[in-house]
N, C-alpha and C positions, 0 to 999 in steps of 0.2 A: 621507636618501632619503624619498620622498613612497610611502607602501605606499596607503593608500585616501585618496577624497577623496567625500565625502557633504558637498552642496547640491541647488541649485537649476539645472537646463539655464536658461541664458539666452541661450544661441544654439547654433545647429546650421548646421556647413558639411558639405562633400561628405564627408566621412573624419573630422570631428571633430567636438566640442560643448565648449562651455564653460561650465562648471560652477561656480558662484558662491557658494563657503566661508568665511565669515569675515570678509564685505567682500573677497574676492579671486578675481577669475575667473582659473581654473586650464583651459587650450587641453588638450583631454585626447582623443588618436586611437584612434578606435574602430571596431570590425569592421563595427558596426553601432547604430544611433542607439536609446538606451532608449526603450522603451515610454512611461515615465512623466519625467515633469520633475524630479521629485525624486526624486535618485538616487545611489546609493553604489558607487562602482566602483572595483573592486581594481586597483589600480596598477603599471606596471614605468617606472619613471625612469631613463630613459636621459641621461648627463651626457659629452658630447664637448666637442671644446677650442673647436668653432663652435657648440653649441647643446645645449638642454638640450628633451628631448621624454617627455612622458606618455602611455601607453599603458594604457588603461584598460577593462574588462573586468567583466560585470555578474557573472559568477560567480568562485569561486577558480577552479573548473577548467579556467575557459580561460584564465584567467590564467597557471596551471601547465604548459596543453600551449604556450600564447608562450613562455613561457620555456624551456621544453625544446626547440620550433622552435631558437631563437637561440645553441643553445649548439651548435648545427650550423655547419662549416664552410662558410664563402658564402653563409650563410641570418642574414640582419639583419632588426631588427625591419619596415621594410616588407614584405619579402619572407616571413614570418611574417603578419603582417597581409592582405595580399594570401591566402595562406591561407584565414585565417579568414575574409574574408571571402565566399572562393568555397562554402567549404564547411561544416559543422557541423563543432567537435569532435568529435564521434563517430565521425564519418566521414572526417577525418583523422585520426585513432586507429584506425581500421578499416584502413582505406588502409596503413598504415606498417605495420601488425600483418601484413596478409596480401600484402607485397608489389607494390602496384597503385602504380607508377611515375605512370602514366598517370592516374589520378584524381589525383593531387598536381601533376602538370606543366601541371593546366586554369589555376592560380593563372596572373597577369599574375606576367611576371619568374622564374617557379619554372619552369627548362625540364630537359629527362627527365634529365642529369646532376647537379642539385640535387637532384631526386626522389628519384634512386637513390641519394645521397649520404645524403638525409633516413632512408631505408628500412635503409642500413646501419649506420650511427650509433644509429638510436632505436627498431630494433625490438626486440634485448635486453632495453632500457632500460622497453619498453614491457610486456613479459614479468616485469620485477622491480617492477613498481609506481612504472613514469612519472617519478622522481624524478629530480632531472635531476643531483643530484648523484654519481651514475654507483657509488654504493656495491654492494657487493655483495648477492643476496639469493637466493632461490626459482631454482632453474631456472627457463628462462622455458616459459610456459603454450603449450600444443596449440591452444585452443582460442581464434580470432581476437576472437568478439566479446568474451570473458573477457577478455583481453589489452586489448582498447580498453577497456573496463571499469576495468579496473585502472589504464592512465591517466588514466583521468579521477577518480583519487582515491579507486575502491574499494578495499578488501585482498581479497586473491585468495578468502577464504570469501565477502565481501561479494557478489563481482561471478557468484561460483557458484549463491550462492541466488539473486540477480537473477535469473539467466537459467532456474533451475526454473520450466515453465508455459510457456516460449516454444516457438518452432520448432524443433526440433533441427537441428544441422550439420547442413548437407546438404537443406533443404528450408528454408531461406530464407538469405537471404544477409547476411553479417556487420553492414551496414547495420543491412539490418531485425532482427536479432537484438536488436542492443545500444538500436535506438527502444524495439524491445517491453520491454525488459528496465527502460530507465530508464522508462515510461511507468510501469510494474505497482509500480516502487519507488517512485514518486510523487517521484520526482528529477528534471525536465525539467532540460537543461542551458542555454539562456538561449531567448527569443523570438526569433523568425524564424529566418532563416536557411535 
């Protein structure tokens, strides 16, 4: 299996770039096109009986919330991707943490019974630190933006002290919790978006 692939962008389509390793350009679909030409991005290889596809990702962590998208029933790497692309990791970790159908159903392909599907599956999951291998842990966390926090790779003291200094519950919304929080850690989770 193909886990990262660091070169060279030598070309850029509508949803993809390829990226040129070794003497070998590697077709790799992306949320969204790197800032920079030379680029290392964390991989999920998908291998079916008609074709083999690279999904590739400028940080681990969205790397980790794809693959926890996909281990949802009805929800394939497009429909994951479609996703990310509508929205930030954060804020589909926000979205699933506190229940918002409706912010997940904006994706092209993800309509409200995917949504809810995504919201019952992976908010536990999202509460015990995102892992998508569904082990046991922590009760899951009260608190939304903590919870998105902690999918995206915090441990639940990390994603606590993060959020000391921001807005408290209740006077901004889990969004803007979890921006200010990764902003103040000096963690940005990838460009654009």
């Amino acid at each position: 299996m193909i886990g990262a692939v660091r070169g060279q962008v030598i070309a850029r389509g509508a949803d993809h770039v390829v990226v040129e390793a070794n003497g070998v350009g590697y077709k790799v679909f992306v949320p969204r096109h790197p800032s920079r030409d030379e680029v290392l991005l964390h991989t999920h290889h998908v291998v079916r009986d008609d074709a083999q596809s690279l999904y590739g990702f400028e940080s681990r962590d969205e790397l980790m919330l794809f693959e926890m998208l996909i281990t949802v029933s009805g929800v394939g790497p497009k429909a994951a991707m479609a996703l990310l692309v509508t929205s930030r990791p954060a804020d589909i970790a926000a979205a699933i943490a506190s229940g918002d159908a409706a912010a997940l159903a904006r994706a092209p392909g993800v309509g409200k019974k995917t949504a809810e599907r995504l919201i019952v599956d992976l908010r536990g999951r999202i509460g015990r630190g995102g892992g998508a291998d569904g082990a046991a842990g922590p009760a899951p966390l009260d608190d939304d933006a903590q919870a998105a926090l902690v999918a995206l790779g915090y441990t639940p003291a990390e994603a606590a002290t993060a959020l000391h200094g921001v807005p408290a519950k209740g006077r901004a919304s889990t969004e803007e919790r979890v921006s200010a929080a990764l902003r103040a850690a000096g963690r940005p989770l990838v460009a654009g978006g």
